[in-house]
C-alpha positions as YAML, in Angstrom:
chain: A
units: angstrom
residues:
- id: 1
  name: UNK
  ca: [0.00, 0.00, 0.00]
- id: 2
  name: UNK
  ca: [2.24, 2.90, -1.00]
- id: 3
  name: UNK
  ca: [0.13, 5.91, -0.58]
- id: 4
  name: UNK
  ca: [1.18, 9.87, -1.29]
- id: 5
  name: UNK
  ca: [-0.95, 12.09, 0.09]
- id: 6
  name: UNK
  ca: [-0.94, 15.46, -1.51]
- id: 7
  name: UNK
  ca: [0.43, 18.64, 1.33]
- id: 8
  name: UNK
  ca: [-2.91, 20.80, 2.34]
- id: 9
  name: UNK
  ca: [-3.12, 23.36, 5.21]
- id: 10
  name: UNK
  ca: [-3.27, 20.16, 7.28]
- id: 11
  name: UNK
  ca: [-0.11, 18.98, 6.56]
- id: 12
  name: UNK
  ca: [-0.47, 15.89, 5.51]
- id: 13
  name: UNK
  ca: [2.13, 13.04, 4.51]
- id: 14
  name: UNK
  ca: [3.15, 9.70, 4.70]
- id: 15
  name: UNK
  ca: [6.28, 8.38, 6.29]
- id: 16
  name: UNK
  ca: [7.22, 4.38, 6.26]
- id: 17
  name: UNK
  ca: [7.48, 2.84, 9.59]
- id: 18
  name: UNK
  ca: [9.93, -0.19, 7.91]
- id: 19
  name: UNK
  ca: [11.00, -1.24, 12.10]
- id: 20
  name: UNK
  ca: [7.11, -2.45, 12.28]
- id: 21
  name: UNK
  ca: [5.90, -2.56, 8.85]
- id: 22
  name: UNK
  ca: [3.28, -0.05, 9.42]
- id: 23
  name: UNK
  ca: [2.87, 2.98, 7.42]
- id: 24
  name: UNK
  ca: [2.02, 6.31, 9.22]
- id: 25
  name: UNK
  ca: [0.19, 9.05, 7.95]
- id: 26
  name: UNK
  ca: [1.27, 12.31, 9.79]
- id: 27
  name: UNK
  ca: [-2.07, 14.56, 10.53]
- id: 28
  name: UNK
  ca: [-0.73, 17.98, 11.76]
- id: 29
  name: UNK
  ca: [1.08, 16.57, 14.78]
- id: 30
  name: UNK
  ca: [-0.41, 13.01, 14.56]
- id: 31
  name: UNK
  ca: [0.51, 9.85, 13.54]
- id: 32
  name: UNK
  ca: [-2.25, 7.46, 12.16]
- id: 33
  name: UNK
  ca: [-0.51, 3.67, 11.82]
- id: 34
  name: UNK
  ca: [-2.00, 1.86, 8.78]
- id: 35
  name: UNK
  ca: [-1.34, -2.32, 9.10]
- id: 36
  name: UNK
  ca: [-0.85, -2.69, 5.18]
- id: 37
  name: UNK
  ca: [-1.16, -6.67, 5.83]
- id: 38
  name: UNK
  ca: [-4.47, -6.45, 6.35]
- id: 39
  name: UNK
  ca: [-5.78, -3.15, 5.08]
- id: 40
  name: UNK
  ca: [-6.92, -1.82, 9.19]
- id: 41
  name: UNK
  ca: [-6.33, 1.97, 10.29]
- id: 42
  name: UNK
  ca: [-6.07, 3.08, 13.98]
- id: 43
  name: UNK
  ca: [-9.16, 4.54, 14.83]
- id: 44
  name: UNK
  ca: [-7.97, 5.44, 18.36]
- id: 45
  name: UNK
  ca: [-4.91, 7.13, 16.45]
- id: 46
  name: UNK
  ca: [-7.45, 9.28, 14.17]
- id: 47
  name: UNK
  ca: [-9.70, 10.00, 17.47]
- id: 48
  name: UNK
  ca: [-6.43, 11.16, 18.86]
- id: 49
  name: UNK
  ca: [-5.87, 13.47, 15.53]
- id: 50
  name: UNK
  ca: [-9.07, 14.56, 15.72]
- id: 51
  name: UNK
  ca: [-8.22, 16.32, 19.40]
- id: 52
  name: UNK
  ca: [-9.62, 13.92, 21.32]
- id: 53
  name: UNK
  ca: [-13.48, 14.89, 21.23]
- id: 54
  name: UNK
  ca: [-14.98, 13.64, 24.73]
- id: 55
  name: UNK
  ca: [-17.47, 10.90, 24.23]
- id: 56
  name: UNK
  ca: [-16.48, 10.10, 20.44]
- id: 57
  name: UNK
  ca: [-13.65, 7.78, 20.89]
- id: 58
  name: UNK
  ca: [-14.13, 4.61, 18.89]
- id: 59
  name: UNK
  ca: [-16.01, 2.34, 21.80]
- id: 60
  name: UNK
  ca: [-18.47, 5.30, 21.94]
- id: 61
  name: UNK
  ca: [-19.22, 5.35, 18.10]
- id: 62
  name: UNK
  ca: [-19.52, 1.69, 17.41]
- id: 63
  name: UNK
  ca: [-22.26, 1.71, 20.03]
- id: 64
  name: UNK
  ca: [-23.86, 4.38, 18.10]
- id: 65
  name: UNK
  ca: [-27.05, 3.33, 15.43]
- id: 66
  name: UNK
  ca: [-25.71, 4.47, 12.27]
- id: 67
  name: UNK
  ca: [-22.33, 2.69, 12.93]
- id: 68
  name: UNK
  ca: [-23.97, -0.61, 14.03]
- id: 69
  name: UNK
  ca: [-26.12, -0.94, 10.50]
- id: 70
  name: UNK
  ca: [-22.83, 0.17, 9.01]
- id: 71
  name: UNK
  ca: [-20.38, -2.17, 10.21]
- id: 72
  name: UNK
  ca: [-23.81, -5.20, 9.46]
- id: 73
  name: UNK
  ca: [-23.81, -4.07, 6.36]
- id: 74
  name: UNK
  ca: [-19.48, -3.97, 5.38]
- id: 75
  name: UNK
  ca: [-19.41, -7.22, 6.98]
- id: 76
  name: UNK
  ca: [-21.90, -8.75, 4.86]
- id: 77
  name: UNK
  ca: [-20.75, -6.93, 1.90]
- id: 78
  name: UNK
  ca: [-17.25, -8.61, 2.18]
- id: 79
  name: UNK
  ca: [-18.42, -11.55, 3.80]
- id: 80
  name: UNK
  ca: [-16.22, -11.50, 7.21]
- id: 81
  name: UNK
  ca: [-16.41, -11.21, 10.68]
- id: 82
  name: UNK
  ca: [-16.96, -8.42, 12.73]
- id: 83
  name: UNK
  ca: [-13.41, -9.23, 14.04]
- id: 84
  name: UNK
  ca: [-12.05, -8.65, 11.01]
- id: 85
  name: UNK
  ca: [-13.10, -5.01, 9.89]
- id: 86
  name: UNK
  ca: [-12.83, -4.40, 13.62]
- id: 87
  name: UNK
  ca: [-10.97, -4.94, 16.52]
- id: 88
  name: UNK
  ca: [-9.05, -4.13, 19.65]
- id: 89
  name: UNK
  ca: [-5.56, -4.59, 20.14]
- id: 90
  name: UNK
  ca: [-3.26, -4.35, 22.94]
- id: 91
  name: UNK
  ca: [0.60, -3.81, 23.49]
- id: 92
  name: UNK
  ca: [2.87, -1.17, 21.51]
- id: 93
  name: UNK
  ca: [0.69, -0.58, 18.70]
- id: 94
  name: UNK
  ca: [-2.99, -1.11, 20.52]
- id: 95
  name: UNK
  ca: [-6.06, 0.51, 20.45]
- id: 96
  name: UNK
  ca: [-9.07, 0.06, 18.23]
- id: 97
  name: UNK
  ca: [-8.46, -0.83, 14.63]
- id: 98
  name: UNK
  ca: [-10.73, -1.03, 11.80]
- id: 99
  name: UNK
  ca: [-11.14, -1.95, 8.51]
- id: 100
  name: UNK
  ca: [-10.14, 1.29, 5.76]
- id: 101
  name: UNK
  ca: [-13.98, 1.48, 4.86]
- id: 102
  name: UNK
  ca: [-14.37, 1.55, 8.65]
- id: 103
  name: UNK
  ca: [-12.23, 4.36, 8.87]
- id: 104
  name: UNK
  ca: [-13.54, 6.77, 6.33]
- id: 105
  name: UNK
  ca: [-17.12, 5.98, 8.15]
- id: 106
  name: UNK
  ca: [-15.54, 6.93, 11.86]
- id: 107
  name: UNK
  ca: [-13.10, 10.22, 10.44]
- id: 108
  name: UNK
  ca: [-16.83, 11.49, 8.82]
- id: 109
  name: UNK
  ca: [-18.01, 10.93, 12.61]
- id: 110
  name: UNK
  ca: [-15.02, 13.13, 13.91]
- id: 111
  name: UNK
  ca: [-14.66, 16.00, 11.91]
- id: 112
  name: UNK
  ca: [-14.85, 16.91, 8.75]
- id: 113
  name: UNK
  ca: [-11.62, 18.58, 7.82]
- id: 114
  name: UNK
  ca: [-10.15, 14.95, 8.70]
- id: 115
  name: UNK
  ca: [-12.81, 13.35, 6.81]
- id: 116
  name: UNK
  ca: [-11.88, 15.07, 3.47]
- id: 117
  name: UNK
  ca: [-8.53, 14.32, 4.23]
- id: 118
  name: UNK
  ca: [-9.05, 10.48, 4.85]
- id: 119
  name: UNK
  ca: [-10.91, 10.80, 1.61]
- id: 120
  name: UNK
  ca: [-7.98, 11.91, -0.11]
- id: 121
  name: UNK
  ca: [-6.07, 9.02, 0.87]
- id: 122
  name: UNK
  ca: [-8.13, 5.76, 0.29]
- id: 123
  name: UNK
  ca: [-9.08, 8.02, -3.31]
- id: 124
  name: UNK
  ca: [-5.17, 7.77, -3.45]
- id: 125
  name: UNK
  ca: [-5.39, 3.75, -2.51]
- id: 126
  name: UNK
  ca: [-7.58, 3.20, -4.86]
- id: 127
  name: UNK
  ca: [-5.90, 4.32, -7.53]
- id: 128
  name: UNK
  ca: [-2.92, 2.65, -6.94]
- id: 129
  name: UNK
  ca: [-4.72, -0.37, -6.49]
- id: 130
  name: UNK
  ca: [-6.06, 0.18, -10.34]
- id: 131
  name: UNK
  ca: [-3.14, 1.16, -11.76]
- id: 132
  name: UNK
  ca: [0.07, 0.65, -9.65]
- id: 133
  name: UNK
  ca: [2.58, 2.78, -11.34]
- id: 134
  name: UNK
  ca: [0.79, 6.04, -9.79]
- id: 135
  name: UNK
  ca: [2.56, 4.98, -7.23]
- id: 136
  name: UNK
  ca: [5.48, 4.22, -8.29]
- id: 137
  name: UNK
  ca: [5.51, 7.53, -10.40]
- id: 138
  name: UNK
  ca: [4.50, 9.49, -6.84]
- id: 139
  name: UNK
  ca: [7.76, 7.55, -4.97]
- id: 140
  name: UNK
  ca: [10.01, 8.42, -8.07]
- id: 141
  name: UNK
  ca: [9.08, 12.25, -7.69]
- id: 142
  name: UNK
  ca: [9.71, 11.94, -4.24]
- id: 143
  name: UNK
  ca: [13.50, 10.39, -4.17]
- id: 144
  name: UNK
  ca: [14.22, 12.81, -7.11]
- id: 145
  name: UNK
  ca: [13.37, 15.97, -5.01]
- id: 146
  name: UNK
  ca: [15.39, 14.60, -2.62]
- id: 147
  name: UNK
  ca: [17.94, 14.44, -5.08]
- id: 148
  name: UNK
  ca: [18.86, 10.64, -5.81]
- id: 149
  name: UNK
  ca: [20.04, 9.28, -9.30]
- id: 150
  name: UNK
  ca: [18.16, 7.40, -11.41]
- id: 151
  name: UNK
  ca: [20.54, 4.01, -10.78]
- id: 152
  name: UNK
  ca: [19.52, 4.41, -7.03]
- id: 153
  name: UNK
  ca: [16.25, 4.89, -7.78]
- id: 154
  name: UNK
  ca: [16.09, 1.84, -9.66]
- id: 155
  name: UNK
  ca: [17.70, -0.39, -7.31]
- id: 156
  name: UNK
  ca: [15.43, 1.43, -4.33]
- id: 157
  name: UNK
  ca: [12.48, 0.32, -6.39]
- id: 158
  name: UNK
  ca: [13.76, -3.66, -7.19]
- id: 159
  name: UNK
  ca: [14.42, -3.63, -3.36]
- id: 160
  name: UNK
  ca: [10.85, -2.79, -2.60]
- id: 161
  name: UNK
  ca: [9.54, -5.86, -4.75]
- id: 162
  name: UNK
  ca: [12.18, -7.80, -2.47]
- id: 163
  name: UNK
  ca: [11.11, -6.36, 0.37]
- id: 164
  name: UNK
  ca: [7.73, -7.46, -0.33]
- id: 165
  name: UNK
  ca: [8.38, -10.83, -1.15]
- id: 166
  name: UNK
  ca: [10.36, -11.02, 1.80]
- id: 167
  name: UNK
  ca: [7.48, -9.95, 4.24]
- id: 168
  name: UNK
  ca: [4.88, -12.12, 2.79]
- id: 169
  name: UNK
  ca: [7.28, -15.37, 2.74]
- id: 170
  name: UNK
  ca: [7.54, -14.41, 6.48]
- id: 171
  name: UNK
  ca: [4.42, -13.87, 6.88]
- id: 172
  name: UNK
  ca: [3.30, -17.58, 5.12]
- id: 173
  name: UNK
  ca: [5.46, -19.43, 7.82]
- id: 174
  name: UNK
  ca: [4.44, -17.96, 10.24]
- id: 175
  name: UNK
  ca: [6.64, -14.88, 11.42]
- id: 176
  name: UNK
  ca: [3.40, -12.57, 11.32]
- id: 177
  name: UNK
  ca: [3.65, -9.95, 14.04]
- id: 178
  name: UNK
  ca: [4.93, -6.55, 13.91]
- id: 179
  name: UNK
  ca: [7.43, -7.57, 16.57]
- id: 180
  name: UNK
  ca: [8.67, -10.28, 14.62]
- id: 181
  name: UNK
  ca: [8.77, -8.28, 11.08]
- id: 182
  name: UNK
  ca: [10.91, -5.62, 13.23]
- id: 183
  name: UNK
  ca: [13.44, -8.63, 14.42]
- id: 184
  name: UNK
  ca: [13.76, -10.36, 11.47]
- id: 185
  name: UNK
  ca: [14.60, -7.05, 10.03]
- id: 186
  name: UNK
  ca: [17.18, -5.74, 12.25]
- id: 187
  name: UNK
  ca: [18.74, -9.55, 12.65]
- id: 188
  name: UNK
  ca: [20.23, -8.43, 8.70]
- id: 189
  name: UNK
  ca: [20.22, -5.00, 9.18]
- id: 190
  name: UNK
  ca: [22.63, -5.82, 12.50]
- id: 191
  name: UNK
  ca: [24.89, -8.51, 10.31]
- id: 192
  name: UNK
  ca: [25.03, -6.01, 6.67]
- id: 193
  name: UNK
  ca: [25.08, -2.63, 8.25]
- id: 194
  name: UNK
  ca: [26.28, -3.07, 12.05]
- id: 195
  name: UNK
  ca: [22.92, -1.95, 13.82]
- id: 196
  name: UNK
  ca: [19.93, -1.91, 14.36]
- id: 197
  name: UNK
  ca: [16.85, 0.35, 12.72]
- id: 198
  name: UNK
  ca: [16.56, 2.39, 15.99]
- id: 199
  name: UNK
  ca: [20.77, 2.34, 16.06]
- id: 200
  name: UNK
  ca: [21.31, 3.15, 12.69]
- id: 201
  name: UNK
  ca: [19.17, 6.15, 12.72]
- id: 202
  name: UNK
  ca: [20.51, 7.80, 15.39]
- id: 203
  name: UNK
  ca: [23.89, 7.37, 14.37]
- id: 204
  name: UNK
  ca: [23.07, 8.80, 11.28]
- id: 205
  name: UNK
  ca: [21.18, 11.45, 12.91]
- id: 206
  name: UNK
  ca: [18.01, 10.96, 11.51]
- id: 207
  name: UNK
  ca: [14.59, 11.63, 13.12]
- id: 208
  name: UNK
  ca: [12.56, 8.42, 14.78]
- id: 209
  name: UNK
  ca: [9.66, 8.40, 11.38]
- id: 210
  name: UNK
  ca: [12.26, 8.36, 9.06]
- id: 211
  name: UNK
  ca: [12.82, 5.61, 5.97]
- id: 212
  name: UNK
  ca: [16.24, 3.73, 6.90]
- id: 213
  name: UNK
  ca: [16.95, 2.91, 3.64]
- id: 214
  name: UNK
  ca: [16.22, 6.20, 1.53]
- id: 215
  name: UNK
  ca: [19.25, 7.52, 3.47]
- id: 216
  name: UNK
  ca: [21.45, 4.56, 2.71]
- id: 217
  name: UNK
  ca: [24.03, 4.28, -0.83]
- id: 218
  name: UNK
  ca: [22.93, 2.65, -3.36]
- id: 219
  name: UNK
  ca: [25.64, -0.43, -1.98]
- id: 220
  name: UNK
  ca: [24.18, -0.82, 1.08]
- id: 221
  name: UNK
  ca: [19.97, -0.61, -0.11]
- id: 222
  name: UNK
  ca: [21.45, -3.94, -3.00]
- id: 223
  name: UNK
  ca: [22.89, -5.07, 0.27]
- id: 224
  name: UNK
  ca: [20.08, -5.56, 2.19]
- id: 225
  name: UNK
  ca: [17.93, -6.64, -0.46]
- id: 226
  name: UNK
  ca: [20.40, -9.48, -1.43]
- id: 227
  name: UNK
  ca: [20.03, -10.61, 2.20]
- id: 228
  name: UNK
  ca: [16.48, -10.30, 2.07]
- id: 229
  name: UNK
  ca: [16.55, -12.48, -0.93]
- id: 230
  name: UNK
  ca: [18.76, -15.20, 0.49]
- id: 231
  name: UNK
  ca: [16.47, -14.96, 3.68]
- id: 232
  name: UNK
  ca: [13.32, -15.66, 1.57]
- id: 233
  name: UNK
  ca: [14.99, -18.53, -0.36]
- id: 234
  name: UNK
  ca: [16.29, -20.44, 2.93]
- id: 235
  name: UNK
  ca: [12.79, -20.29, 4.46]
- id: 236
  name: UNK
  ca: [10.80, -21.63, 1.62]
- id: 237
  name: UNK
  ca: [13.52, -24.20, 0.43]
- id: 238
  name: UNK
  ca: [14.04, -25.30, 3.68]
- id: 239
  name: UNK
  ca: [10.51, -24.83, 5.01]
- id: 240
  name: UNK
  ca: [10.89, -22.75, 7.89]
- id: 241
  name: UNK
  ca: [8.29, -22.72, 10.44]
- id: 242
  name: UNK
  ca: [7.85, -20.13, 13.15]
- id: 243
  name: UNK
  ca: [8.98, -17.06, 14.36]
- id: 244
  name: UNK
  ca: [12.80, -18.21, 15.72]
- id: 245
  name: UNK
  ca: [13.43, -20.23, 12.21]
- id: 246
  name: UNK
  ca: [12.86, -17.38, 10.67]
- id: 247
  name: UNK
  ca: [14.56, -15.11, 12.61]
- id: 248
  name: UNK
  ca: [17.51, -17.82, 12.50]
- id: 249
  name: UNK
  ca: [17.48, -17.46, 8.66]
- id: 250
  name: UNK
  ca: [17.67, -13.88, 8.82]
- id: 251
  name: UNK
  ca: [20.69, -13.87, 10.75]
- id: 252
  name: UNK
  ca: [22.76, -16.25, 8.24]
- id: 253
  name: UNK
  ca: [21.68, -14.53, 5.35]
- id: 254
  name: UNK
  ca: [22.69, -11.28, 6.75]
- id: 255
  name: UNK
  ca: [26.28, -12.66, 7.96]
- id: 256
  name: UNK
  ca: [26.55, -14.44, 4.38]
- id: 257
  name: UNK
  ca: [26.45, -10.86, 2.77]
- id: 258
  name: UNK
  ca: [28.58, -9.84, 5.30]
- id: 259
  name: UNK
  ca: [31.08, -12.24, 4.51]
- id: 260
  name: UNK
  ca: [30.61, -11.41, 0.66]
- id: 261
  name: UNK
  ca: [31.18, -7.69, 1.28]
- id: 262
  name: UNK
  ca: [34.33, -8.03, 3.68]
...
């Protein structure tokens, strides 16, 4: 889900949380995590962006008429549970979550500004989902006002398919939490580029939202797709189950391009 949302008065953009695979949209001072795994938006993160309104957090509204017949109506629509258009999670990244469609519904409830803005994105997701190569267009605008070269670029953009494989293989044996995307990612990025995410960063001097990898050469993003790669190709060769195979995998591959880059 690679979504650009255009600048307004409301500051609006869209940062990639790669250390959890979430992507956050920033709403004036507020981030709003999307889970791109299974299409679900924080609705206690766009309460929060929405100031906080007493007695319209997300346990209020679903009690509410109009969202009851709504959420009947999405779940029979595309044939699910309620628990899977909405639901509450706790930990790091808890709160109430709920299906996009869900969201646009509950940021209407809120306030409109946010509403129009919400709009703007799943318009934006939509696209994309049509025709894919708005959004690659929208990311290749972006790196060149940031000033990369077309040959990073291109390898940025093969390491994103990577990346993607890389997730969903993890995902298919069963490494499917954040926590475990996060730990399987640092387990290379600790072997290839001698730290973690949350390391690297501040080493580098970079703020907490920002995209690892769209401040790295052009060296180290091949680098850490070629261990992605080898990661991928252990797991399903060698049928990996499980969160620690996984993560075991990750580490090798990671120390093999180590090796090859010593």
């Amino acid at each position: 889900m690679n979504i650009y949302l255009a600048t307004s008065s409301y500051s609006v953009l869209i940062e990639k949380m790669k250390s959890n695979n979430l992507i956050a949209l920033k709403y004036q001072d507020t981030l709003i995590s999307v889970d791109p795994t299974n299409n679900l938006v924080s609705l206690t993160q766009l309460w929060k962006a929405a100031n906080s309104p007493k007695n319209r957090d997300p346990r209020r509204w679903t009690e509410t008429d109009g969202s009851a017949l709504f959420l009947l109506a999405l779940e029979k629509k595309l044939n699910v549970a309620t628990n899977d258009i909405l639901k509450t999670v706790r930990g790091r990244n808890g709160g109430t979550w709920g299906h996009w469609q869900v969201a646009l519904a509950y940021a209407k409830y809120l306030d409109p500004n946010l509403h129009i803005q919400v709009n703007e994105w799943a318009k934006r997701y939509v696209e994309e989902e049509v025709d894919p190569e708005k959004g690659v267009d929208r990311a290749v605008k972006n790196w060149k006002r940031q000033g990369k070269t077309d040959k990073w670029i291109q390898t940025r953009l093969e390491n994103k398919q990577v990346r993607h494989q890389f997730t969903s293989t993890l995902q298919e044996h069963g490494a499917s939490k954040p926590f475990h995307y996060a730990n399987c990612t640092n387990a290379i990025n600790k072997q290839v580029l001698g730290g973690t995410s949350k390391e690297l960063k501040q080493t580098m001097g970079l703020a907490k939202s920002a995209n690892l990898r769209d401040n790295l050469s052009r060296v180290k993003v091949a680098a850490l797709g070629l261990a992605e790669a080898l990661a991928e190709e252990d797991i399903e060769e060698n049928q990996r189950q499980g969160y620690k195979q996984c993560l075991q995998s990750c580490d090798e591959a990671g120390n093999k391009v180590k090796r090859a880059l010593a």
